[in-house]
N, CA, C and O atoms as CSV, one atom per row, in Angstrom:
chain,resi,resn,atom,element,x,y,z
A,1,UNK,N,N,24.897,27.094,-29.696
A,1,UNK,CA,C,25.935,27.194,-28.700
A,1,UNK,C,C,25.762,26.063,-27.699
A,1,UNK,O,O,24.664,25.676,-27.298
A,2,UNK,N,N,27.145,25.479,-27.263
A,2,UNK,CA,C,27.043,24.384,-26.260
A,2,UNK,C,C,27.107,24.845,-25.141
A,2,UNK,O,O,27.918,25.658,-24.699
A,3,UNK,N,N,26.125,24.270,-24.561
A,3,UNK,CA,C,25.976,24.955,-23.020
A,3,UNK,C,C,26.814,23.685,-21.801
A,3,UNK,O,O,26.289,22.615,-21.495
A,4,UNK,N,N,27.978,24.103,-21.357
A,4,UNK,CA,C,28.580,23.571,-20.406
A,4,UNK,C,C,27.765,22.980,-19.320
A,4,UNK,O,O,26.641,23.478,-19.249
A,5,UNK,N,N,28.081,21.857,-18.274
A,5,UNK,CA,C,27.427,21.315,-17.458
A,5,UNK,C,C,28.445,21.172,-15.915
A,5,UNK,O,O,29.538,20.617,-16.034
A,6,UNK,N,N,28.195,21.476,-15.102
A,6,UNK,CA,C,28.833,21.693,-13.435
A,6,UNK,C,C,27.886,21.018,-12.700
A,6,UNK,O,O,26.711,20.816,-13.007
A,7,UNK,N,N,28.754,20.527,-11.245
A,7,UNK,CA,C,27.941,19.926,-10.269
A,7,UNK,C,C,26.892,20.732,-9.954
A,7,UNK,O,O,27.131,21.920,-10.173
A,8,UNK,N,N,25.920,20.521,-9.561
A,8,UNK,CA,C,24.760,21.533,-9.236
A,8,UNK,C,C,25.471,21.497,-7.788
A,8,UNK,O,O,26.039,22.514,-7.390
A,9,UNK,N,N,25.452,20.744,-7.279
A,9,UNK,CA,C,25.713,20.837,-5.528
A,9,UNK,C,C,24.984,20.429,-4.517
A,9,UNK,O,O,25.275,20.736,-3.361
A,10,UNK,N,N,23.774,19.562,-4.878
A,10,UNK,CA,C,22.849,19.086,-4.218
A,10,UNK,C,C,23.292,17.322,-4.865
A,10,UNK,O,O,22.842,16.562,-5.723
A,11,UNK,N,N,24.149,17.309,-4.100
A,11,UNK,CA,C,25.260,16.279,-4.884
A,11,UNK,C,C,23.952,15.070,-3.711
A,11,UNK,O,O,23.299,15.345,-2.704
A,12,UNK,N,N,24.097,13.758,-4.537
A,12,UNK,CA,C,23.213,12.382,-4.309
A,12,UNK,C,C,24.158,11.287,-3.776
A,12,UNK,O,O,23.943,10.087,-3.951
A,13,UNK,N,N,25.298,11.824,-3.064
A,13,UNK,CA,C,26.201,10.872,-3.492
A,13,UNK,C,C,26.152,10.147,-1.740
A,13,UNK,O,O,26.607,9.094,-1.296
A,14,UNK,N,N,25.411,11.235,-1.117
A,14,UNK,CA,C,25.100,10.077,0.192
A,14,UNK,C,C,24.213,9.369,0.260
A,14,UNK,O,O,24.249,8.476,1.107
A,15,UNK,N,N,23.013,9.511,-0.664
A,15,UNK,CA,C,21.884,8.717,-0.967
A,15,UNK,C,C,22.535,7.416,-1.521
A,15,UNK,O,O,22.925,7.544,-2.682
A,16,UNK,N,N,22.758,6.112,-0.924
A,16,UNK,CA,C,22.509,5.240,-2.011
A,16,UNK,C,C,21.688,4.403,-2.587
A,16,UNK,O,O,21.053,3.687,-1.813
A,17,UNK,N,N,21.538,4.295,-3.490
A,17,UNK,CA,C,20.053,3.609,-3.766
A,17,UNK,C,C,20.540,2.271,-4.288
A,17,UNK,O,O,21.693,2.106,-4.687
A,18,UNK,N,N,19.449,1.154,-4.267
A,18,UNK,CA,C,19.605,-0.432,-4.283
A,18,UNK,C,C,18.445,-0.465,-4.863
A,18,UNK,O,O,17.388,-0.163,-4.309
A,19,UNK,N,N,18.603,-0.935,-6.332
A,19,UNK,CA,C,17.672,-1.487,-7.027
A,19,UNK,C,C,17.346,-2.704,-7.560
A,19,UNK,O,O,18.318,-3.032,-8.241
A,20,UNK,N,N,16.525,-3.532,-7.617
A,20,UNK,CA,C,16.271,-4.995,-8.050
A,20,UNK,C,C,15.963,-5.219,-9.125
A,20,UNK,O,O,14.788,-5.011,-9.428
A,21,UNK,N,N,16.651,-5.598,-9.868
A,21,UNK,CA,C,15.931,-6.236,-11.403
A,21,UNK,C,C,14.154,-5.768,-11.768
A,21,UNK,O,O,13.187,-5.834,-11.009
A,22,UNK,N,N,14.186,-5.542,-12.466
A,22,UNK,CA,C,12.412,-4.510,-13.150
A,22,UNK,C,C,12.363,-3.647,-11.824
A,22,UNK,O,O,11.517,-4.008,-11.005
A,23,UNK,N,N,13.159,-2.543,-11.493
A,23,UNK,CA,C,12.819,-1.451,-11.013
A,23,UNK,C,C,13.612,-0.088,-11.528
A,23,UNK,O,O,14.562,-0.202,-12.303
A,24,UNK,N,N,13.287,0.859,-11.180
A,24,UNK,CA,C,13.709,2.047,-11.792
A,24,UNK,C,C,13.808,3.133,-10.681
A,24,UNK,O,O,13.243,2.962,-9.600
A,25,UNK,N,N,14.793,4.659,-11.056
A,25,UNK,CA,C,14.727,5.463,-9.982
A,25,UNK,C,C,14.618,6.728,-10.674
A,25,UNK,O,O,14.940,6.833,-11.858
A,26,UNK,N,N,14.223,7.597,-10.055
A,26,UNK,CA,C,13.265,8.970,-10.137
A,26,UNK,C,C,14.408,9.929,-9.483
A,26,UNK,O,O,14.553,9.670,-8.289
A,27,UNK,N,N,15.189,10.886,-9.919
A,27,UNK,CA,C,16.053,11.612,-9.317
A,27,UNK,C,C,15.149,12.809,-8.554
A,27,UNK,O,O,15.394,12.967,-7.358
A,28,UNK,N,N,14.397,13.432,-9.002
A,28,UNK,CA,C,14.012,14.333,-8.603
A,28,UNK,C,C,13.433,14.159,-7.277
A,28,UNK,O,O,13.622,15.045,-6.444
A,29,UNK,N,N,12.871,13.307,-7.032
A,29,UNK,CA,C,11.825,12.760,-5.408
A,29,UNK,C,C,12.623,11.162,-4.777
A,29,UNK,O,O,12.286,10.339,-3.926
A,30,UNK,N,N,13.479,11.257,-5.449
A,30,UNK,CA,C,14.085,9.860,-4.877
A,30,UNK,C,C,12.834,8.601,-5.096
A,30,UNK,O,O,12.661,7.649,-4.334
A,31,UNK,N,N,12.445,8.751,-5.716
A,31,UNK,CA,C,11.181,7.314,-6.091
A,31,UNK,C,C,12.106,6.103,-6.664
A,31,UNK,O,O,13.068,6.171,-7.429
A,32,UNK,N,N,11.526,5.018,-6.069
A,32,UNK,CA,C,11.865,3.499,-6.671
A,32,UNK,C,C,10.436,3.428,-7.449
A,32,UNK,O,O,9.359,3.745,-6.943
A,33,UNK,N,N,10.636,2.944,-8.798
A,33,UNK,CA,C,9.468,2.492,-9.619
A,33,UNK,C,C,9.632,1.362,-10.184
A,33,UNK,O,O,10.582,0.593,-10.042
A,34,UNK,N,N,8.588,1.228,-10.921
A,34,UNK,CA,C,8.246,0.001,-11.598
A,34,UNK,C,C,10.318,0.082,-12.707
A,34,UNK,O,O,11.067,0.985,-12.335
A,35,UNK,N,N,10.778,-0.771,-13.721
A,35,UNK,CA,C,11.045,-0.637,-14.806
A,35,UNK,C,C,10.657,-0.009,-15.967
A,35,UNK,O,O,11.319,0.629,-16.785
A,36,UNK,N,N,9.277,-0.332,-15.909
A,36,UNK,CA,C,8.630,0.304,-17.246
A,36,UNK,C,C,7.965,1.764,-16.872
A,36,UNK,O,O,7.232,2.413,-17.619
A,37,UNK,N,N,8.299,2.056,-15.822
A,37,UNK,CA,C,7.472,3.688,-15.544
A,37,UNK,C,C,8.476,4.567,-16.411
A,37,UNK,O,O,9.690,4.388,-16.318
A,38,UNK,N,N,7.957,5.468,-17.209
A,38,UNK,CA,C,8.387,6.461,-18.176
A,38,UNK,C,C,8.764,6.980,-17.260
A,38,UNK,O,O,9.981,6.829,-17.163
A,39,UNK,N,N,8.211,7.737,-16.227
A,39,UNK,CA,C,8.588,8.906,-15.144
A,39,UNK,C,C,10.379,8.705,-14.747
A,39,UNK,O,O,11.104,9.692,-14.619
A,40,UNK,N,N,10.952,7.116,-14.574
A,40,UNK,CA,C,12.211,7.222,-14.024
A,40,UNK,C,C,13.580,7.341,-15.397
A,40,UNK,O,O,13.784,6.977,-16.555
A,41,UNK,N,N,14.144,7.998,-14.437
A,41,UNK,CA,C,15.239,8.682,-14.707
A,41,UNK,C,C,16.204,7.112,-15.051
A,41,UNK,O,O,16.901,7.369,-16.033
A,42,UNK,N,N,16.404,5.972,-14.693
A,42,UNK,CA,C,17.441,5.022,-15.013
A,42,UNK,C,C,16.373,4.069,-14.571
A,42,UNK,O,O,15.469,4.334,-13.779
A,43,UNK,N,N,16.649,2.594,-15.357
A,43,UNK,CA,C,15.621,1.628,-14.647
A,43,UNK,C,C,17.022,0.252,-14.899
A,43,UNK,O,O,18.151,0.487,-15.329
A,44,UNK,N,N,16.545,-0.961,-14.528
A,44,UNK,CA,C,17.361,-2.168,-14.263
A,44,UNK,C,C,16.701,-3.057,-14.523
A,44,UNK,O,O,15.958,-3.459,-13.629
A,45,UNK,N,N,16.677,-3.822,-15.984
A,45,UNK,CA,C,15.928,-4.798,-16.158
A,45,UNK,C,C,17.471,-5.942,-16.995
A,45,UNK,O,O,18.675,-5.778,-17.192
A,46,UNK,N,N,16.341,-7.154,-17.269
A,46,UNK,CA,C,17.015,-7.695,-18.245
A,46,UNK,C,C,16.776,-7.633,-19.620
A,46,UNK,O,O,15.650,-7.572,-20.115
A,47,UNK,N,N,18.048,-7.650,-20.371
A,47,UNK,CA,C,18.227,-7.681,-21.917
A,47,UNK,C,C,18.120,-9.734,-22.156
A,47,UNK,O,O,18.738,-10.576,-21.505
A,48,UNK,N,N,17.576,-9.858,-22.777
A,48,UNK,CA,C,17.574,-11.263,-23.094
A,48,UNK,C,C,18.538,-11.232,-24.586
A,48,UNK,O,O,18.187,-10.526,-25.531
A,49,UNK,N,N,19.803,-12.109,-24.638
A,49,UNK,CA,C,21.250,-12.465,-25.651
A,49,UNK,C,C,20.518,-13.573,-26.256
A,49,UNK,O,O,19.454,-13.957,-25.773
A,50,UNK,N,N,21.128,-14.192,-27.464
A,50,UNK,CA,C,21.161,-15.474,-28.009
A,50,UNK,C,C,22.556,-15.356,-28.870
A,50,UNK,O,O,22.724,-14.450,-29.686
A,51,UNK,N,N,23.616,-16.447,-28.578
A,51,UNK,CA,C,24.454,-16.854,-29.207
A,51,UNK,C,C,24.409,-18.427,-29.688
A,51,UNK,O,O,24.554,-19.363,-28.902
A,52,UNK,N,N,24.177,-18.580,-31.165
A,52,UNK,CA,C,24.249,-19.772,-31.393
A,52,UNK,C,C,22.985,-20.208,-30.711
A,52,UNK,O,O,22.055,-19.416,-30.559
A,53,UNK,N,N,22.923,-21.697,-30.216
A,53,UNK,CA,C,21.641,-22.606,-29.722
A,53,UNK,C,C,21.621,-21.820,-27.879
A,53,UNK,O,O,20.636,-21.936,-27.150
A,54,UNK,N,N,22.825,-21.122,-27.482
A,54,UNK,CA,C,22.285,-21.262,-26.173
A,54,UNK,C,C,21.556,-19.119,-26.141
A,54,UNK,O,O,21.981,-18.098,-26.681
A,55,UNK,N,N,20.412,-19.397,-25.256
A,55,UNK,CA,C,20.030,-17.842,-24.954
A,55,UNK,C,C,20.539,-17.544,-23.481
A,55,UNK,O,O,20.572,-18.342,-22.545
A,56,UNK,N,N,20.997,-15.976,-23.491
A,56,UNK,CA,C,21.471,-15.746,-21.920
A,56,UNK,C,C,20.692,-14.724,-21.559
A,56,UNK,O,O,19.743,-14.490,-22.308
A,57,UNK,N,N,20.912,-13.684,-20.104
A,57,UNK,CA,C,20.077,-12.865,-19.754
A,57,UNK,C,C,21.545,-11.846,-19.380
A,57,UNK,O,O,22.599,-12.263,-18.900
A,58,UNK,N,N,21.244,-10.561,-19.731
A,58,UNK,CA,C,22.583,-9.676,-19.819
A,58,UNK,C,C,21.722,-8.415,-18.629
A,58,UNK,O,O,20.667,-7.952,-19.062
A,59,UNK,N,N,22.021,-8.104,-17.733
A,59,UNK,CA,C,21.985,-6.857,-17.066
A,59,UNK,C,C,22.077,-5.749,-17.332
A,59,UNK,O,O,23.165,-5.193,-17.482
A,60,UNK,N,N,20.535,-4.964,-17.494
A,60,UNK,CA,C,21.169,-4.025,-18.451
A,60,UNK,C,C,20.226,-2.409,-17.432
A,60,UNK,O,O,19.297,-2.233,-16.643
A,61,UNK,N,N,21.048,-1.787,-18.013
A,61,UNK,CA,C,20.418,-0.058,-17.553
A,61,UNK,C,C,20.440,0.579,-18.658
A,61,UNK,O,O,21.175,0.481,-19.640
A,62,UNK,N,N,19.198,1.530,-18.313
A,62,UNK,CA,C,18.026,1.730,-19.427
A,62,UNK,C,C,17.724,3.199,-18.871
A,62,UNK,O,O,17.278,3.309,-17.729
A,63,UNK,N,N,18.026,4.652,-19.884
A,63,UNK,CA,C,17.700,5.709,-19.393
A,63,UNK,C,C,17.269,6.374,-21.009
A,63,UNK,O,O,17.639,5.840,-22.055
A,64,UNK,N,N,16.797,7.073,-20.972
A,64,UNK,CA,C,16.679,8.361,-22.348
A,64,UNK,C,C,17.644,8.100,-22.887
A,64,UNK,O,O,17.587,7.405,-23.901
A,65,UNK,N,N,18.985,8.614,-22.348
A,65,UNK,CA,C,20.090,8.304,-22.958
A,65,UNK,C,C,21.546,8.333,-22.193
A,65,UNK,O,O,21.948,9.218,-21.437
A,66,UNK,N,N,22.039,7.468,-22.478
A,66,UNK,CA,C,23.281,6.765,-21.325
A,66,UNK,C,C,24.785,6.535,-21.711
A,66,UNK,O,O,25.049,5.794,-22.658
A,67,UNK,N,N,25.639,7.071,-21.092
A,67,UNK,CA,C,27.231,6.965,-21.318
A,67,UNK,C,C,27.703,5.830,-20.343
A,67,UNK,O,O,27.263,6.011,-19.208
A,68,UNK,N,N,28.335,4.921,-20.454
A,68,UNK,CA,C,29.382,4.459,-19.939
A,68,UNK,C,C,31.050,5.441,-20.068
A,68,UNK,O,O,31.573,5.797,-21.124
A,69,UNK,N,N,31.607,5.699,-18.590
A,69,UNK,CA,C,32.989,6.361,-18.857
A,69,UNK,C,C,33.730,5.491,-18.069
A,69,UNK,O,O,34.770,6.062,-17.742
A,70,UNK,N,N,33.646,4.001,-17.467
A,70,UNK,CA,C,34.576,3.358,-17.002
A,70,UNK,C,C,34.695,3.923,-15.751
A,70,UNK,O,O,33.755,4.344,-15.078
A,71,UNK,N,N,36.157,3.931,-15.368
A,71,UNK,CA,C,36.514,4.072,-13.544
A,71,UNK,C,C,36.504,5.540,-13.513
A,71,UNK,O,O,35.795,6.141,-12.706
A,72,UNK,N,N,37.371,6.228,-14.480
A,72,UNK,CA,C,37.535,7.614,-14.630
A,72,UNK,C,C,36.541,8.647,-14.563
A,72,UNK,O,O,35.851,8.629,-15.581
A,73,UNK,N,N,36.248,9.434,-13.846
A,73,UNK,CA,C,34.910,10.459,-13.564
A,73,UNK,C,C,35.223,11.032,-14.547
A,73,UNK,O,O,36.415,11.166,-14.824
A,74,UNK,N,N,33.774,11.753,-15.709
A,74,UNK,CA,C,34.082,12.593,-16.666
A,74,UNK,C,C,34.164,14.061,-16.083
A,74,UNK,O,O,33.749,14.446,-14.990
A,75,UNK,N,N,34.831,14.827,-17.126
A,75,UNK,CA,C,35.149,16.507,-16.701
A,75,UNK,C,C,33.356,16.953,-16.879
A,75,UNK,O,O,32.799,16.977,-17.977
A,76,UNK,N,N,32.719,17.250,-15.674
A,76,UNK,CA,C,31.480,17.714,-16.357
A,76,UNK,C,C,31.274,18.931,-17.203
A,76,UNK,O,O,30.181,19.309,-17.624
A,77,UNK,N,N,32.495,19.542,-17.422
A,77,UNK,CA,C,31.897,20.738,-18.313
A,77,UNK,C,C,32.619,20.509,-20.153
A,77,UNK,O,O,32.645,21.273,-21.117
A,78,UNK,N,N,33.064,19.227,-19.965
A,78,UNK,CA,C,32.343,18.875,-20.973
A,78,UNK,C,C,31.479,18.149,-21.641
A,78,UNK,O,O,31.458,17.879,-22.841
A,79,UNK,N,N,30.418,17.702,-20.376
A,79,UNK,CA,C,29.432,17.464,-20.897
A,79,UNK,C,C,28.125,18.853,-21.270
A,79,UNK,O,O,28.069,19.968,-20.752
A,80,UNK,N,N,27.313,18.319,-22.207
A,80,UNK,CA,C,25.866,18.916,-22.770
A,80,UNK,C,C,24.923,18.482,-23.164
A,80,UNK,O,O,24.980,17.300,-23.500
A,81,UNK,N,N,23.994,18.999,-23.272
A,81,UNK,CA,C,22.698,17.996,-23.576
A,81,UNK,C,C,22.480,17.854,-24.743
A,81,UNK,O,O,21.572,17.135,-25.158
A,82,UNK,N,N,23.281,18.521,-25.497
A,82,UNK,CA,C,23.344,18.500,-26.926
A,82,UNK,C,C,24.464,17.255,-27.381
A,82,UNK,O,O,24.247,16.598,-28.399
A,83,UNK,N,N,25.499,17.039,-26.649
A,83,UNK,CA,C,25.831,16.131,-26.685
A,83,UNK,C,C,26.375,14.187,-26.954
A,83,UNK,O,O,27.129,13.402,-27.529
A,84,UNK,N,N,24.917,14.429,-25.708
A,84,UNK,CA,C,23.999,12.735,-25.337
A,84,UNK,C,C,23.168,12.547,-26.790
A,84,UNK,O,O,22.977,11.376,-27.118
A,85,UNK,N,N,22.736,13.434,-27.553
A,85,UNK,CA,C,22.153,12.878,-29.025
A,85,UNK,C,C,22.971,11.656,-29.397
A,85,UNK,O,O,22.224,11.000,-30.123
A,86,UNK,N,N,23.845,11.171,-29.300
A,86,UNK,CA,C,24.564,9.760,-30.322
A,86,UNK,C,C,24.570,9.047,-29.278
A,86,UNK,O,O,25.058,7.958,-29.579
A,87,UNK,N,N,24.196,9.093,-27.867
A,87,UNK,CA,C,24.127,8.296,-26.782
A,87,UNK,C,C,23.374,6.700,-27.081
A,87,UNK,O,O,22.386,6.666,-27.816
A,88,UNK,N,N,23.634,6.081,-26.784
A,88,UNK,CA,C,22.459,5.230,-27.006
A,88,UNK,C,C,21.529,4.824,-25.878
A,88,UNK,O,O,22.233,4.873,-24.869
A,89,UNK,N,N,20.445,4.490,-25.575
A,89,UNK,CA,C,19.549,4.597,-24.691
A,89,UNK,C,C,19.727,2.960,-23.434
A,89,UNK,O,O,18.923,2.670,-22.548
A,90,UNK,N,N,20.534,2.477,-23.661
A,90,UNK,CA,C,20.943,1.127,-22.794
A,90,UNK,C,C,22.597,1.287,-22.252
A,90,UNK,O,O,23.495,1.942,-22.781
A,91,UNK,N,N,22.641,0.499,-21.091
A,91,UNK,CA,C,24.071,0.246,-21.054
A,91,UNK,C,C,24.285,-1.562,-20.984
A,91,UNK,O,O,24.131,-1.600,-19.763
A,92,UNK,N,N,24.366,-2.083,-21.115
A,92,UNK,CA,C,24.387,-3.920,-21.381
A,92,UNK,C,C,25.659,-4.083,-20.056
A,92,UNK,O,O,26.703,-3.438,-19.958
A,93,UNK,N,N,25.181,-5.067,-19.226
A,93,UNK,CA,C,26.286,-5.602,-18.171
A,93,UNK,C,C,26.929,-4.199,-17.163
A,93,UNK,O,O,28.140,-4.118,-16.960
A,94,UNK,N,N,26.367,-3.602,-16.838
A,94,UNK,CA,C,26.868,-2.399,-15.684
A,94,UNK,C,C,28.092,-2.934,-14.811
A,94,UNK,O,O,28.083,-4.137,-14.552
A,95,UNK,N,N,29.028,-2.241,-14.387
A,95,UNK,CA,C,30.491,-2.338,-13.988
A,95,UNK,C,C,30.650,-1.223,-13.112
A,95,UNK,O,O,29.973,-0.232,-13.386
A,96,UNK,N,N,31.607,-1.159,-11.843
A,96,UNK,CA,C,31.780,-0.359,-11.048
A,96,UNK,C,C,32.443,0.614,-12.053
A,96,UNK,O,O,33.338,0.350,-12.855
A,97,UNK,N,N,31.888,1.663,-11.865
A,97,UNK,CA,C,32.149,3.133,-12.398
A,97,UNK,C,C,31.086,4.544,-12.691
A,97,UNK,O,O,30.133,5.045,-12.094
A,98,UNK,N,N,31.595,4.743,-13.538
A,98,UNK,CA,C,30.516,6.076,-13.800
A,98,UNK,C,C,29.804,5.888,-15.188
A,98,UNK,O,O,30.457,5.795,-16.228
A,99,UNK,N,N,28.889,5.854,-15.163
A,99,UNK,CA,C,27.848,6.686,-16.419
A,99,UNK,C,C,27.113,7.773,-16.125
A,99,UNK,O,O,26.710,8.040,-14.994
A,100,UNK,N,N,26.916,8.429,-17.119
A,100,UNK,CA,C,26.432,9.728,-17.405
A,100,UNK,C,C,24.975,9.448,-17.772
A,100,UNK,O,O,25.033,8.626,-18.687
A,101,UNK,N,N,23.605,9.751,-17.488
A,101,UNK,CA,C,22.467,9.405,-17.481
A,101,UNK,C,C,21.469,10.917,-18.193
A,101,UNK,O,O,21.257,11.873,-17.447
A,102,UNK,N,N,21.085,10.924,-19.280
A,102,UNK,CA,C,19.655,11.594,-19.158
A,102,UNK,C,C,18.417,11.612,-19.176
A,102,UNK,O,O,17.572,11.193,-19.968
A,103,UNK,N,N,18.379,12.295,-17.943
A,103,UNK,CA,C,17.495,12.271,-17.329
A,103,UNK,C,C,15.498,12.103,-18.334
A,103,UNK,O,O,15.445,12.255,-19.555
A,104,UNK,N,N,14.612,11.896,-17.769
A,104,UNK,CA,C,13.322,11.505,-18.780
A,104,UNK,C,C,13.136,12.884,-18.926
A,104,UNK,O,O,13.250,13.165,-20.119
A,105,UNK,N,N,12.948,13.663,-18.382
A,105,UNK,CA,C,12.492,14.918,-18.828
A,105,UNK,C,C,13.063,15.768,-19.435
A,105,UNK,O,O,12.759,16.960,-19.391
A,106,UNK,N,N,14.372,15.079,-20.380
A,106,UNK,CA,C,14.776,15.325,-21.901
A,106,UNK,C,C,16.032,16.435,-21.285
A,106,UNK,O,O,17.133,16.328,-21.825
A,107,UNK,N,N,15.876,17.475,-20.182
A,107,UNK,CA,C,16.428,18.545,-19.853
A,107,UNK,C,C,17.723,18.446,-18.588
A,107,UNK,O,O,18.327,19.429,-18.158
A,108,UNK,N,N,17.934,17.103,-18.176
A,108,UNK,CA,C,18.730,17.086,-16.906
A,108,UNK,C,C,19.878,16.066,-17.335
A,108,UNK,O,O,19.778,15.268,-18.267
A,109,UNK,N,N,20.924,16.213,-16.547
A,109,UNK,CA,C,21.469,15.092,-16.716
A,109,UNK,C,C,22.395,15.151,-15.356
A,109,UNK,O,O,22.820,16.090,-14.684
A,110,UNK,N,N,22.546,13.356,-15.232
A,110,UNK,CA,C,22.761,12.799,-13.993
A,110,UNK,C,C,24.304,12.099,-13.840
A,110,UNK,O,O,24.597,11.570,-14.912
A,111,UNK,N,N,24.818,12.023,-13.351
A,111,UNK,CA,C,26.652,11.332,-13.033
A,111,UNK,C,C,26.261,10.550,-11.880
A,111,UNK,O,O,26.155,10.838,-10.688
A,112,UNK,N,N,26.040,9.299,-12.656
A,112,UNK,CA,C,25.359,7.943,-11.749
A,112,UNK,C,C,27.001,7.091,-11.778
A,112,UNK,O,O,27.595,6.718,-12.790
A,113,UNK,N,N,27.403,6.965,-10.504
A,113,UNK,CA,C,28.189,5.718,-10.134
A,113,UNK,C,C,28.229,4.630,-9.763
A,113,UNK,O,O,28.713,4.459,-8.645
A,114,UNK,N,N,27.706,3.345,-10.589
A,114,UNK,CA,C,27.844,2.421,-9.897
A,114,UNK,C,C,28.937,1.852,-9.136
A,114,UNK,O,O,30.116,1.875,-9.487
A,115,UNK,N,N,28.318,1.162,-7.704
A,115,UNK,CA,C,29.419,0.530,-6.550
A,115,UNK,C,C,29.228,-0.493,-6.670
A,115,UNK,O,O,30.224,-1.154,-6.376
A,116,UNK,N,N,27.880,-1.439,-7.168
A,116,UNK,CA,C,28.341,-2.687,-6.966
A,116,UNK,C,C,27.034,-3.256,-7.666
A,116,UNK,O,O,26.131,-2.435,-7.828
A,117,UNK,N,N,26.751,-4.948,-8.233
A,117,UNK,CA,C,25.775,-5.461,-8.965
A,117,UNK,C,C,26.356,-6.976,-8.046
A,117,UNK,O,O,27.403,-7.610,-8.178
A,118,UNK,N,N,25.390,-7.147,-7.280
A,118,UNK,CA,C,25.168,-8.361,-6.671
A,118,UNK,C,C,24.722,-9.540,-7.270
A,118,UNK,O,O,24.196,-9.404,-8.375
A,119,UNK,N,N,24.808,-10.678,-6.800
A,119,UNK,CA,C,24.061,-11.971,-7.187
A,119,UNK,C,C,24.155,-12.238,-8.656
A,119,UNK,O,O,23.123,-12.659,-9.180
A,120,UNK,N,N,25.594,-12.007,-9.695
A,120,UNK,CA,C,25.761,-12.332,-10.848
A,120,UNK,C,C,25.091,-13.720,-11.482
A,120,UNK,O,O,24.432,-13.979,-12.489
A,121,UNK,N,N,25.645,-14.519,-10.281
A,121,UNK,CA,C,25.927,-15.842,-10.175
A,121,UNK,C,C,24.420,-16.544,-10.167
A,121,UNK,O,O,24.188,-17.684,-10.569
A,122,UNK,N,N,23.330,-15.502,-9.556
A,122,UNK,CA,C,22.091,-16.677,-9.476
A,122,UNK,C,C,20.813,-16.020,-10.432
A,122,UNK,O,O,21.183,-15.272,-11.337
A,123,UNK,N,N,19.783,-16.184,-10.329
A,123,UNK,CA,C,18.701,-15.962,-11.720
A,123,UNK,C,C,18.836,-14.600,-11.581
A,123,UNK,O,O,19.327,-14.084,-10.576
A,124,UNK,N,N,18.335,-13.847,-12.754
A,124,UNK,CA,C,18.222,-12.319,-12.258
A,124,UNK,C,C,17.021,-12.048,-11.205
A,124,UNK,O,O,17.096,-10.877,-10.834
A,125,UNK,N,N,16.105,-12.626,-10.691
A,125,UNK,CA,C,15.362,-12.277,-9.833
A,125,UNK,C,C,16.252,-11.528,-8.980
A,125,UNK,O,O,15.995,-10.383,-8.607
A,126,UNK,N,N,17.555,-12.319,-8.590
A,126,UNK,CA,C,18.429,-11.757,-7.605
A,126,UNK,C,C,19.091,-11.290,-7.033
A,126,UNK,O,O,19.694,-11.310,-5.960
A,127,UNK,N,N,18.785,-10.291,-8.804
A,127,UNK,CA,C,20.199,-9.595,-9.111
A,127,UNK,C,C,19.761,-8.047,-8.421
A,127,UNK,O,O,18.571,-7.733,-8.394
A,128,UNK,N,N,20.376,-7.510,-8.104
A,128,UNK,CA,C,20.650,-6.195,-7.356
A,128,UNK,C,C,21.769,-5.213,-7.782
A,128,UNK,O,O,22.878,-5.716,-7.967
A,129,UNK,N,N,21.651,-4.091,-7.933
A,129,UNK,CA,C,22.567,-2.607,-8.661
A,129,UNK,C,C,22.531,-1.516,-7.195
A,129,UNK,O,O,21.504,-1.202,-6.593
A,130,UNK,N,N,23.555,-1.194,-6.945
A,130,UNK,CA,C,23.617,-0.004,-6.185
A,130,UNK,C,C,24.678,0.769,-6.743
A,130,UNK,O,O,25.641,0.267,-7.323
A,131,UNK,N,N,24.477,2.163,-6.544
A,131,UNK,CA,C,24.732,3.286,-7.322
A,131,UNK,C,C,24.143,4.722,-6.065
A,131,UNK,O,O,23.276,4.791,-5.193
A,132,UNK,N,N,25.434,5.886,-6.755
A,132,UNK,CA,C,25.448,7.062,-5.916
A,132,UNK,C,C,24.849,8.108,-7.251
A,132,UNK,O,O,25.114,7.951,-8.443
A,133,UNK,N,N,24.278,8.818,-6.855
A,133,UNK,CA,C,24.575,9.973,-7.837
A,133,UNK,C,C,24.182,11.088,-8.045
A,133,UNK,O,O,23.385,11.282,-7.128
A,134,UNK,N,N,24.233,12.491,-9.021
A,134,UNK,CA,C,24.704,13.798,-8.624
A,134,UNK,C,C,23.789,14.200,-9.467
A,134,UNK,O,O,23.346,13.262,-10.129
A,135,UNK,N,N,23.225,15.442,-9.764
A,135,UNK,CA,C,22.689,16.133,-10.776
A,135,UNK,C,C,23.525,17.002,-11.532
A,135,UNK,O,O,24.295,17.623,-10.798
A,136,UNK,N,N,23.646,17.268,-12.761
A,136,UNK,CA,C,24.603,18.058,-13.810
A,136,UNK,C,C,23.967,19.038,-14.181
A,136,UNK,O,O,23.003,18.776,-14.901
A,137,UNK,N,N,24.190,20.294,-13.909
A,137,UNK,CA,C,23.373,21.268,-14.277
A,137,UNK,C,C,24.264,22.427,-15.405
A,137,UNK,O,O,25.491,22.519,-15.426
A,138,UNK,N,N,23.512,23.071,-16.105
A,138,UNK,CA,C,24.489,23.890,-16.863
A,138,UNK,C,C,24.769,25.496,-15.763
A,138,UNK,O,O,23.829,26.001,-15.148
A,139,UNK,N,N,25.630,25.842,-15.737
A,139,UNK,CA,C,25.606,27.282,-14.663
A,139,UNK,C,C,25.340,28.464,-15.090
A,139,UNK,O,O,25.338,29.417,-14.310
């Protein structure tokens, strides 16, 4: 049986968090971490591209497992954790909107909005992601 998912109500959406290229965030305690810490819930590194002779660096977010839904907020009750199985675990180039995030501890899932990805234009050292977001709980 699919178990439906609702705002929990301890909504994140006044928290905003600003993350820098190789860092990651922890929903449960609000932690900024490393990228590579297992413990976080979404992290922000680079994907390294090669087309042809030239290589590029693509912006990417990195969770258990991750939806892109564009501008449109998804209906959360139809999301499930049964679901996110065909998810794939990256999102390549992040865009103002919503993805759907689950969470590391296999059991949560998160309605992360990105607002904005700074400094396109210069190395990724400089690149920066800010994002609001909510916990999805089943009721």
């Amino acid at each position: 049986m699919l178990a439906s998912i609702s705002l929990e109500g301890e909504a994140l959406a006044a928290n905003l968090v600003t993350l820098k290229v190789y860092q990651g965030y922890r929903f449960s305690d609000g932690a900024v971490t490393k990228s590579g810490d297992q413990s976080a819930d979404v992290s922000f590194y680079v994907n390294l591209g090669r087309r042809k002779a030239y290589s590029f660096a693509i912006a990417t977010l990195g969770a258990k497992k991750i939806k892109e839904f564009g501008k449109e907020k998804p209906n959360p009750k139809s999301l499930s954790l049964q679901s996110v199985e065909s998810w794939r675990h990256y999102a390549n180039a992040p865009s103002p909107g919503y993805n759907v995030v689950q969470g590391a501890d296999g059991k949560s899932l998160y309605l992360l909005k990105v607002l904005s990805f700074k400094n396109q234009r210069k190395t990724a050292s400089h690149w920066e992601l800010t994002f609001s977001g909510e916990k999805l709980s089943a009721p």
